[in-house]
TILO-803984 format. One record per residue: x, y, z of N, C-alpha, C in turn; residue number from 1; chain. Coordinates in nm, 3 decimals. Layout:
# TILO-803984
+---------+---------+---------+---------+---------+---------+---------+---------+---------+-----+------+
:     nxx :     nyy :     nzz :    caxx :    cayy :    cazz :     cxx :     cyy :     czz : pos : unit :
+---------+---------+---------+---------+---------+---------+---------+---------+---------+-----+------+
:       X :       Y :       Z :       X :       Y :       Z :       X :       Y :       Z : NUM :    A :
...
+---------+---------+---------+---------+---------+---------+---------+---------+---------+-----+------+
# end
This chain:
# TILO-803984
+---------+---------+---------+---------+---------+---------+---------+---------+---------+-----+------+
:     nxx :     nyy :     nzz :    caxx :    cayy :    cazz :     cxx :     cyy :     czz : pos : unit :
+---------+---------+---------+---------+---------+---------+---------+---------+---------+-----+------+
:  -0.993 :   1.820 :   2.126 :  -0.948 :   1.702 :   2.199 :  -1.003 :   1.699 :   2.340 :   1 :    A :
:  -1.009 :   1.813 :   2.416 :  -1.079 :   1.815 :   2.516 :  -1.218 :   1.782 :   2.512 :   2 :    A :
:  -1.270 :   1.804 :   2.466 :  -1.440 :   1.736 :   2.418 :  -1.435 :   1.559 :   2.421 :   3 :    A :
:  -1.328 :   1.524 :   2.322 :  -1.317 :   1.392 :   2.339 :  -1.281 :   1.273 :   2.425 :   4 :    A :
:  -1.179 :   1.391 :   2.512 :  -1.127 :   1.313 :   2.671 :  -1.238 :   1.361 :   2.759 :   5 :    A :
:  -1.358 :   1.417 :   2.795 :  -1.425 :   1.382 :   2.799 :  -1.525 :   1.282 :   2.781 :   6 :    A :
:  -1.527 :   1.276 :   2.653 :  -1.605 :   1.177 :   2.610 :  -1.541 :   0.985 :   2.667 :   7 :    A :
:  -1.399 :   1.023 :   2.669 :  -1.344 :   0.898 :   2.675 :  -1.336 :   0.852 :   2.834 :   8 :    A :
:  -1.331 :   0.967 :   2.947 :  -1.339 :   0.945 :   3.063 :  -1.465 :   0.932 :   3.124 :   9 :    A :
:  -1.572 :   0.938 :   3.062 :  -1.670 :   0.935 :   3.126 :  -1.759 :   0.773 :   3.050 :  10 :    A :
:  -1.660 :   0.731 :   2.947 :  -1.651 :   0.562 :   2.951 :  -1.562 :   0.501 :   3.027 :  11 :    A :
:  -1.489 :   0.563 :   3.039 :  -1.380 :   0.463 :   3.164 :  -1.442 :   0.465 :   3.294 :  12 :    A :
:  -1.548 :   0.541 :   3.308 :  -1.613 :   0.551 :   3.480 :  -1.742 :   0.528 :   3.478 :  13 :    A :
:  -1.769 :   0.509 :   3.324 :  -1.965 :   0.481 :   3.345 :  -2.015 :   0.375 :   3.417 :  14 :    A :
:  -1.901 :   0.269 :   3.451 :  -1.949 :   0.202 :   3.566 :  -1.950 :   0.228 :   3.720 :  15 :    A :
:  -1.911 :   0.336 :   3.737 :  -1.941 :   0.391 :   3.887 :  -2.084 :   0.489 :   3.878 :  16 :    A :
:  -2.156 :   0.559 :   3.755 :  -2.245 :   0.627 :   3.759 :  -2.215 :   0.778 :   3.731 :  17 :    A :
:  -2.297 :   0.822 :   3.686 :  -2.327 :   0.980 :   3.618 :  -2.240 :   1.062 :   3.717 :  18 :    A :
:  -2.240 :   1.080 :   3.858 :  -2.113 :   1.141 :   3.957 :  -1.988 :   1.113 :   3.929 :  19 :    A :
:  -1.933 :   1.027 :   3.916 :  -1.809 :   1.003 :   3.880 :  -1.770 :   1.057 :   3.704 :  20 :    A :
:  -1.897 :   1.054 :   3.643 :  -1.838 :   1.042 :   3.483 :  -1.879 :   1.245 :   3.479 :  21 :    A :
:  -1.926 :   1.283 :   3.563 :  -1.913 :   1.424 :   3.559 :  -1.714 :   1.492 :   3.592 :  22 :    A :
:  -1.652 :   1.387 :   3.635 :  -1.521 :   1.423 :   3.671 :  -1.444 :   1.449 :   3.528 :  23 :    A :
:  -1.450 :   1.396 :   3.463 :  -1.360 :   1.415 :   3.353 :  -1.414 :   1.571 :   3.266 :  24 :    A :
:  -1.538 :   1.530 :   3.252 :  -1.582 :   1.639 :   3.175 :  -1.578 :   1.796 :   3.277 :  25 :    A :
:  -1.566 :   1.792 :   3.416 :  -1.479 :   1.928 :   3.491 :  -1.366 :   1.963 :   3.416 :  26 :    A :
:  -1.286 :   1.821 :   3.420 :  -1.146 :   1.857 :   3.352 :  -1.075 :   1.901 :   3.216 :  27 :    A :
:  -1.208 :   1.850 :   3.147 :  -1.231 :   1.893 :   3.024 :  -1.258 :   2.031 :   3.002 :  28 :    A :
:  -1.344 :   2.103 :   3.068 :  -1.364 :   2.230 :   3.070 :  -1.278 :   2.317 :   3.095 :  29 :    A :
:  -1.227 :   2.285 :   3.233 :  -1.081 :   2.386 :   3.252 :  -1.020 :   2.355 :   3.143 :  30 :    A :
:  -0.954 :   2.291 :   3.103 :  -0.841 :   2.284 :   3.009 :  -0.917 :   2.377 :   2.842 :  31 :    A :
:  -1.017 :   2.360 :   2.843 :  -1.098 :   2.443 :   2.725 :  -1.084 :   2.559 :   2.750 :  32 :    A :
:  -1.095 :   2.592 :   2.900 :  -1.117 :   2.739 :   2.925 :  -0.949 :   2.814 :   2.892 :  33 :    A :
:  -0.864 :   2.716 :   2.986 :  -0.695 :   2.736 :   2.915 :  -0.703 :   2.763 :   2.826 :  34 :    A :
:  -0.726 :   2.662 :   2.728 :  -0.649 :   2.674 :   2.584 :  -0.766 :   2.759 :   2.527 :  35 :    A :
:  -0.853 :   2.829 :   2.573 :  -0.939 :   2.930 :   2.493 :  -0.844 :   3.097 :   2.502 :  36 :    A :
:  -0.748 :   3.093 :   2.630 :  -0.685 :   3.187 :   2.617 :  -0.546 :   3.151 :   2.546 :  37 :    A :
:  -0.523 :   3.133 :   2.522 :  -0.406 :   3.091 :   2.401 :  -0.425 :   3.126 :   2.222 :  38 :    A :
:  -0.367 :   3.190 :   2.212 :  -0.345 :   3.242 :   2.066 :  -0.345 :   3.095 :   1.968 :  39 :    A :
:  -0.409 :   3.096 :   1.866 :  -0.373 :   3.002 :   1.752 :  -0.252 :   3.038 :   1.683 :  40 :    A :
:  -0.230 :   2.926 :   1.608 :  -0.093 :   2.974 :   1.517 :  -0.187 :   3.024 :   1.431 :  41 :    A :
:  -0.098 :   3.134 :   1.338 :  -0.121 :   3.231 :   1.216 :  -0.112 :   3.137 :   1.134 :  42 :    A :
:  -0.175 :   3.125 :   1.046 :  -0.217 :   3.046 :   0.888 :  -0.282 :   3.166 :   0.804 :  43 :    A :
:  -0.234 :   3.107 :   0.702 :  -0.306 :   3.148 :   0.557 :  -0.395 :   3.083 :   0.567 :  44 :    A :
:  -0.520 :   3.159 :   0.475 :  -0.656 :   3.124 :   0.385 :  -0.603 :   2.969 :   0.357 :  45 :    A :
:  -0.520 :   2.935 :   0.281 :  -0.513 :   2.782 :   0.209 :  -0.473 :   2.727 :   0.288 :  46 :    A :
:  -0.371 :   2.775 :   0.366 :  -0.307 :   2.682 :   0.471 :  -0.400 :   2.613 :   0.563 :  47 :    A :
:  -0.511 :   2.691 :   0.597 :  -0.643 :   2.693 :   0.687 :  -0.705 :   2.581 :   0.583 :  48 :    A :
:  -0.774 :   2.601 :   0.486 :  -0.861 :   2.498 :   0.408 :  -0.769 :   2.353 :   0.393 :  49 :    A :
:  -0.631 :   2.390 :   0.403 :  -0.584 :   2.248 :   0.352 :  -0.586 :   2.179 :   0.479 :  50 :    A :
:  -0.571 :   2.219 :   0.599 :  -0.589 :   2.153 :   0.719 :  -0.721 :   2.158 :   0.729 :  51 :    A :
:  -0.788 :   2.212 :   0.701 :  -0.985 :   2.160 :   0.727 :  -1.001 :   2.071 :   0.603 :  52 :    A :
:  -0.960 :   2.054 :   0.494 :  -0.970 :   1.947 :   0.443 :  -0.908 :   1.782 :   0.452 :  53 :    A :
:  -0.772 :   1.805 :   0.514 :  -0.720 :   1.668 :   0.577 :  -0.805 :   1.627 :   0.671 :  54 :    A :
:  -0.868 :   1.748 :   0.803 :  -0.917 :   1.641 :   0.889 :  -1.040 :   1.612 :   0.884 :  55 :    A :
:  -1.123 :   1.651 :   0.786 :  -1.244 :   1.603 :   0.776 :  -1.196 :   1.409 :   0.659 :  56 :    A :
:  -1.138 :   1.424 :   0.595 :  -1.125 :   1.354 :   0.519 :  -1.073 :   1.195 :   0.595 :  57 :    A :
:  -0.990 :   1.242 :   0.695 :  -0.956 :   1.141 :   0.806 :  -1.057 :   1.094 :   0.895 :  58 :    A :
:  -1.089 :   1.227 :   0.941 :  -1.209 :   1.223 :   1.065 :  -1.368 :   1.147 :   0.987 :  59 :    A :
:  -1.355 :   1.160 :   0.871 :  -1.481 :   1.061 :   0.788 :  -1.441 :   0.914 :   0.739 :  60 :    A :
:  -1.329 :   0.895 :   0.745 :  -1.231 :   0.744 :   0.740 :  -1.273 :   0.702 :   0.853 :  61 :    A :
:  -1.194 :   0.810 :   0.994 :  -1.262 :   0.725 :   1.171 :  -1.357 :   0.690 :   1.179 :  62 :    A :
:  -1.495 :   0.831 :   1.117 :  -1.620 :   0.754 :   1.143 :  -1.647 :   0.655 :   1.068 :  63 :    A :
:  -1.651 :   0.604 :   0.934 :  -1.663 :   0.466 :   0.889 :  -1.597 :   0.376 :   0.953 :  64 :    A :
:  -1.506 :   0.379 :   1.006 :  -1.452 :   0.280 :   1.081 :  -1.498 :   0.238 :   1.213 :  65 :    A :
:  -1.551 :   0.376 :   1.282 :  -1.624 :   0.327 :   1.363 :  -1.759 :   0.295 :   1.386 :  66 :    A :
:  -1.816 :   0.344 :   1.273 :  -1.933 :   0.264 :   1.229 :  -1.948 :   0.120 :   1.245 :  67 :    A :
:  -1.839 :   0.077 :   1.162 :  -1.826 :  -0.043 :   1.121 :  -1.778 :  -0.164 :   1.229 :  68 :    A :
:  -1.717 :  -0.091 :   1.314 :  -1.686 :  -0.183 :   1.446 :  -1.779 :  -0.184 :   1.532 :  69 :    A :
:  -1.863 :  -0.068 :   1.552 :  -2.006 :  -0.117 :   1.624 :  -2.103 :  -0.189 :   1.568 :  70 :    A :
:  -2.107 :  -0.202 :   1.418 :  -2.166 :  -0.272 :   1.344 :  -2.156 :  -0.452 :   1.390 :  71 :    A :
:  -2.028 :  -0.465 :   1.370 :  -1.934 :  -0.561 :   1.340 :  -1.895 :  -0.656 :   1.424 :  72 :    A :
:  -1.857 :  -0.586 :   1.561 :  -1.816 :  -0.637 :   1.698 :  -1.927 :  -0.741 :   1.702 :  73 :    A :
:  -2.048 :  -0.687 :   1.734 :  -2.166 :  -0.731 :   1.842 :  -2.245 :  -0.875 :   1.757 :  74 :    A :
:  -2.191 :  -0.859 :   1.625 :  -2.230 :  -0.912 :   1.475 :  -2.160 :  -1.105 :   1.541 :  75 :    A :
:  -1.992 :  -1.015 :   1.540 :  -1.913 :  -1.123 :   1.581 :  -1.892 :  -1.190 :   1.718 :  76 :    A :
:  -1.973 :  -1.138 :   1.800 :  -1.984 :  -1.175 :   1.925 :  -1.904 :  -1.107 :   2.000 :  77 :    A :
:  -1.811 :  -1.027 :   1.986 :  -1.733 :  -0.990 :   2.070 :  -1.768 :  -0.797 :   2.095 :  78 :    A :
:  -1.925 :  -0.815 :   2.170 :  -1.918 :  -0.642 :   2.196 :  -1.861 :  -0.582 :   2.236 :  79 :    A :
:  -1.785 :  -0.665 :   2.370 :  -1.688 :  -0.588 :   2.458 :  -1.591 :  -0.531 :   2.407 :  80 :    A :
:  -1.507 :  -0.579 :   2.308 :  -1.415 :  -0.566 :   2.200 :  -1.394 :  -0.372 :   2.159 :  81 :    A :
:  -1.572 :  -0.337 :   2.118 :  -1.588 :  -0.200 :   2.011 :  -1.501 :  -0.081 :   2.087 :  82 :    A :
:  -1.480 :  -0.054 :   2.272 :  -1.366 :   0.042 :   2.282 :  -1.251 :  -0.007 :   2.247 :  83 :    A :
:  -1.223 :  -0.078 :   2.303 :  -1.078 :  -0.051 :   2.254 :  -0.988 :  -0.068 :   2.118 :  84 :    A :
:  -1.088 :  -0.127 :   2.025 :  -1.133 :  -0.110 :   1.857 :  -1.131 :   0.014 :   1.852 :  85 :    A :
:  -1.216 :   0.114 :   1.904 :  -1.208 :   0.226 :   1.866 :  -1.112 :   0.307 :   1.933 :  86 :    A :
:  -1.037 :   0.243 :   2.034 :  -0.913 :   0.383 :   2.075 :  -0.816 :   0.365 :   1.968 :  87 :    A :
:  -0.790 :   0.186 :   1.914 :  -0.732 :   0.171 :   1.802 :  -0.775 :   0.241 :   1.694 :  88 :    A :
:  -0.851 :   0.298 :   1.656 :  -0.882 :   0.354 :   1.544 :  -0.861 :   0.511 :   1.539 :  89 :    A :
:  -0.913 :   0.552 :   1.698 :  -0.886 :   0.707 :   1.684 :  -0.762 :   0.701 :   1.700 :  90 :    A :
:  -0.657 :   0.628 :   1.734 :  -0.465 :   0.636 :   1.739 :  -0.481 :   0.648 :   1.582 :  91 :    A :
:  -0.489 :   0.578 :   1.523 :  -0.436 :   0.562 :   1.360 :  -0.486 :   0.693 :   1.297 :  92 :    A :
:  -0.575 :   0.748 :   1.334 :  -0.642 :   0.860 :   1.266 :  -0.540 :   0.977 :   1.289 :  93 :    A :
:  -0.492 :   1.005 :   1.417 :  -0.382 :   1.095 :   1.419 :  -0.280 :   1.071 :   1.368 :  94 :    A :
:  -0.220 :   0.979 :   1.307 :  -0.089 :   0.981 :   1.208 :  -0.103 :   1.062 :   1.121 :  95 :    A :
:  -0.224 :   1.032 :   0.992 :  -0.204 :   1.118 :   0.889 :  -0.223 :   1.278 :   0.960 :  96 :    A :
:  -0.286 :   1.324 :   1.033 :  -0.288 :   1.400 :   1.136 :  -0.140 :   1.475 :   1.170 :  97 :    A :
:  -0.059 :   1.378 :   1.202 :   0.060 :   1.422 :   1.259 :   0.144 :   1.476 :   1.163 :  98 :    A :
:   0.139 :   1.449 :   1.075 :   0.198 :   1.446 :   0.933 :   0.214 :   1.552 :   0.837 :  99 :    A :
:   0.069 :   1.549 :   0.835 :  -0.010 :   1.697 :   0.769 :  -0.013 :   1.804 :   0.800 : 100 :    A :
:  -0.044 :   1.827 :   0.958 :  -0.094 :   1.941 :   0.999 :   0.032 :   2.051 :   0.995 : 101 :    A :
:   0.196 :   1.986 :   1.064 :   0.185 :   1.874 :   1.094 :   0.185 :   1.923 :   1.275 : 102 :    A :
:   0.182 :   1.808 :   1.347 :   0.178 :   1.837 :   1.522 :   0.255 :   1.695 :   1.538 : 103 :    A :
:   0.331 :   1.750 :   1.587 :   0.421 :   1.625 :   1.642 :   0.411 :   1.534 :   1.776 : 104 :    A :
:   0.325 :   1.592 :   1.860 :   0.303 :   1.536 :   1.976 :   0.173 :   1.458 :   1.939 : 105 :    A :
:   0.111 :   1.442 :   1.840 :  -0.009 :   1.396 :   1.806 :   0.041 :   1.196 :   1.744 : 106 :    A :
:   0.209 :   1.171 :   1.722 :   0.255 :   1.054 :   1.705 :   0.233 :   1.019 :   1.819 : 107 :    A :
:   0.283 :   1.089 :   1.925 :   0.264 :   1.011 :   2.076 :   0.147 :   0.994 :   2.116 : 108 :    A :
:   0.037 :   1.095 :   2.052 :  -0.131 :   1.081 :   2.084 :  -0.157 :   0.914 :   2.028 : 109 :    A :
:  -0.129 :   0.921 :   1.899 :  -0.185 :   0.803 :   1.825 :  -0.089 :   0.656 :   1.865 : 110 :    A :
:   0.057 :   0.651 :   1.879 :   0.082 :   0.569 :   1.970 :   0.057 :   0.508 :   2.092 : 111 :    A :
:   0.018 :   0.599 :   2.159 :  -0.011 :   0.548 :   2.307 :  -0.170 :   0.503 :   2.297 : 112 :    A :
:  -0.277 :   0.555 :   2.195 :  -0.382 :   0.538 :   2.214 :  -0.424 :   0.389 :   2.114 : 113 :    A :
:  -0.345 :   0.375 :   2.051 :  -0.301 :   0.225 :   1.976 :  -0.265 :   0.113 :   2.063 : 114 :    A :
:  -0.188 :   0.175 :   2.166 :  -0.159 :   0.072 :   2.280 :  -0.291 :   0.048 :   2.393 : 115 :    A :
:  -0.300 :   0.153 :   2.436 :  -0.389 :   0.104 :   2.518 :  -0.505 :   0.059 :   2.403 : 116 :    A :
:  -0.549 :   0.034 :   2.352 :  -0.675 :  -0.024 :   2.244 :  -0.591 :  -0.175 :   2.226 : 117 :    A :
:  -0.486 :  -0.175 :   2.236 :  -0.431 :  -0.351 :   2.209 :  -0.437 :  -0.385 :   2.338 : 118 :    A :
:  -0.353 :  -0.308 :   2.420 :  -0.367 :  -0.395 :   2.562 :  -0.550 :  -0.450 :   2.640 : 119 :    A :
:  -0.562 :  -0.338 :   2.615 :  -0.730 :  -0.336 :   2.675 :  -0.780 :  -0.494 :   2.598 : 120 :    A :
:  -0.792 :  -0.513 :   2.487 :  -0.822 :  -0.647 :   2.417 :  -0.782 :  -0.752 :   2.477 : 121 :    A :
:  -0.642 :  -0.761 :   2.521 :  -0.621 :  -0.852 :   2.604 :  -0.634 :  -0.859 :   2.736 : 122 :    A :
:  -0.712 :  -0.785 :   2.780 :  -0.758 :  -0.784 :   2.970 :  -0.948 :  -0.844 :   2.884 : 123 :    A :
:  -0.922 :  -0.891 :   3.071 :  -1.117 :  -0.955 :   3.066 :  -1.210 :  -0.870 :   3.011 : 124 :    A :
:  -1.324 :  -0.878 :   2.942 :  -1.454 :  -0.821 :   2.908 :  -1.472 :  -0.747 :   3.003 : 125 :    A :
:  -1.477 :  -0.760 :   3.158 :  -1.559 :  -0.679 :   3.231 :  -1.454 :  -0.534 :   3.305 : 126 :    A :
:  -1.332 :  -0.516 :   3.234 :  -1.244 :  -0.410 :   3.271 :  -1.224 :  -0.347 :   3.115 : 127 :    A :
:  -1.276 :  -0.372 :   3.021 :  -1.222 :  -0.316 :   2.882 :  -1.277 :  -0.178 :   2.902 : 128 :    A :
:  -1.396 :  -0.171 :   2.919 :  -1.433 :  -0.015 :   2.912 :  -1.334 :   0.114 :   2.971 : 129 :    A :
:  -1.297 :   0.066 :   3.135 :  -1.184 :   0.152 :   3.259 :  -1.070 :   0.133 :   3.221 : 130 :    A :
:  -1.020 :   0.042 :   3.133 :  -0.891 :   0.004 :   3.029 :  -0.852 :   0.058 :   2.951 : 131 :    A :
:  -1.003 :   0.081 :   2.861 :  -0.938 :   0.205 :   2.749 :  -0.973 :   0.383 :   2.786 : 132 :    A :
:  -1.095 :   0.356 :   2.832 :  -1.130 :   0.507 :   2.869 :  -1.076 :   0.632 :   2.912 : 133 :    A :
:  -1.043 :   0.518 :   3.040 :  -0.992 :   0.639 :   3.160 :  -0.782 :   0.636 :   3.113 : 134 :    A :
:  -0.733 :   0.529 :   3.044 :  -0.632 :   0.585 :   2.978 :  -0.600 :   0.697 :   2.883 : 135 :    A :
:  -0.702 :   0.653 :   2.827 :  -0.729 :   0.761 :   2.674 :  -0.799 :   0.888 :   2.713 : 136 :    A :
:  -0.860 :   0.900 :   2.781 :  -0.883 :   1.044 :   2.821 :  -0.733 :   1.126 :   2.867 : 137 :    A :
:  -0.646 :   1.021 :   2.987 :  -0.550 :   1.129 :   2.997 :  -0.438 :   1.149 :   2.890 : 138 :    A :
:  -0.431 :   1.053 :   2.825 :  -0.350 :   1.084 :   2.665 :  -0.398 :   1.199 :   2.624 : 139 :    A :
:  -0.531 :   1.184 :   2.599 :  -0.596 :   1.353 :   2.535 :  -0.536 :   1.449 :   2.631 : 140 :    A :
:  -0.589 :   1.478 :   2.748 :  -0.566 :   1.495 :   2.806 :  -0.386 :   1.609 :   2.815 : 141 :    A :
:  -0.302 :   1.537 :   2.801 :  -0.170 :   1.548 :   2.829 :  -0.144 :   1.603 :   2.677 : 142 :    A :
:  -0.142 :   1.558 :   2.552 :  -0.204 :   1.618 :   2.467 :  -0.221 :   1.804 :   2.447 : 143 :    A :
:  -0.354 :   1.802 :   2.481 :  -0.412 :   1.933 :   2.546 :  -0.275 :   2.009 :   2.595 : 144 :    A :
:  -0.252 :   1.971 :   2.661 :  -0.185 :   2.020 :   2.777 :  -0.059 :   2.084 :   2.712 : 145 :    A :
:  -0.008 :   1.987 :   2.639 :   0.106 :   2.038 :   2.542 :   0.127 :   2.075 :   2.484 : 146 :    A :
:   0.000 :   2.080 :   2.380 :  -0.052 :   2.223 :   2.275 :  -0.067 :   2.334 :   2.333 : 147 :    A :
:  -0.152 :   2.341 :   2.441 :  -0.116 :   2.440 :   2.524 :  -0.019 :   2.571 :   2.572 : 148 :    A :
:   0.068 :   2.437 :   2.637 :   0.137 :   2.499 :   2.676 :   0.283 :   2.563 :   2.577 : 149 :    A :
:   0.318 :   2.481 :   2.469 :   0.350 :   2.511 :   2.344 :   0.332 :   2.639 :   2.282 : 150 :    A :
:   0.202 :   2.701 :   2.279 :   0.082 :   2.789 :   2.252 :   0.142 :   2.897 :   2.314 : 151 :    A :
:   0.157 :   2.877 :   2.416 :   0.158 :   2.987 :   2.559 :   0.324 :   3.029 :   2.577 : 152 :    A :
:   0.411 :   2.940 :   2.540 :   0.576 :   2.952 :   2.474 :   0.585 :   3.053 :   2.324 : 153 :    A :
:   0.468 :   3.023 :   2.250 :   0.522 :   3.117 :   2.132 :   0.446 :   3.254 :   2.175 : 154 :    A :
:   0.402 :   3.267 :   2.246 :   0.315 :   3.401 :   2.262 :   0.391 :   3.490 :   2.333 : 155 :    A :
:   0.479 :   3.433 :   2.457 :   0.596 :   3.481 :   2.550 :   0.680 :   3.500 :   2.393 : 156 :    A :
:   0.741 :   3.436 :   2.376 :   0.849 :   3.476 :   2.283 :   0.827 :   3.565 :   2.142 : 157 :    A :
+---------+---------+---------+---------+---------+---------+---------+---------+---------+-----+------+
# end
């Protein structure tokens, strides 16, 4: 997720230039470097494959979907549209996500990132990008943070 709030903050700022869109991806790193010291939860062999098989199976649903909205948008005239189409899409992808794995803070991932992808639609073309981006990065973001720190609670105890 940190990789991706990256990815998502440095669309919410690509209109200030490559200096500014280096900020998120700092923040991205620390928080990698965190949660690199943090223990995983213990799984079984199957337990492990059945969660690498849900999220590829989802995560190949997102990418057709987001295929299809970059396809699609620019098709229908509305390019500006494809972020926040796609924060809508990566929200929905964490349900079955939430479910499965399961991670419970990942409903609030995919809620809030559903919202900002609706709201952003309804603000002007020329703020959609800083609308959805730089929201959705700190969702990831906060996210992160709570796996984390979650992480760092079962290891104390």
């Amino acid at each position: 997720m940190g990789i991706f709030a990256a990815v998502w903050g440095a669309i919410g700022l690509s209109p200030l230039g490559l200096p500014a869109m280096a900020v998120p991806v700092a923040i991205s790193v620390i928080l990698i470097g965190w949660a690199s010291r943090v223990a995983l939860p213990e799984r079984g062999a199957a337990e492990t494959r059945r969660i690498g098989r849900l999220i590829a199976i989802w995560s190949s649903i997102q990418g057709v979907a987001i295929f299809a909205t970059f396809v699609l948008c620019p098709r229908l005239g509305i390019p500006d549209a494809a972020v926040p189409i796609l924060a809508i899409i990566v929200g929905l992808h964490f349900l079955p996500l939430a479910r499965g794995i399961p991670v419970q803070v990942y409903y609030a991932t995919a809620s809030a990132m559903i919202a900002v992808g609706a709201l952003a639609l309804l603000m002007p073309p020329t703020v959609r990008y800083a609308a959805t981006g730089i929201p959705c990065a700190i969702i990831l973001w906060a996210s992160c943070m709570t796996l984390i720190a979650r992480g760092r609670r079962l290891m104390v105890a």
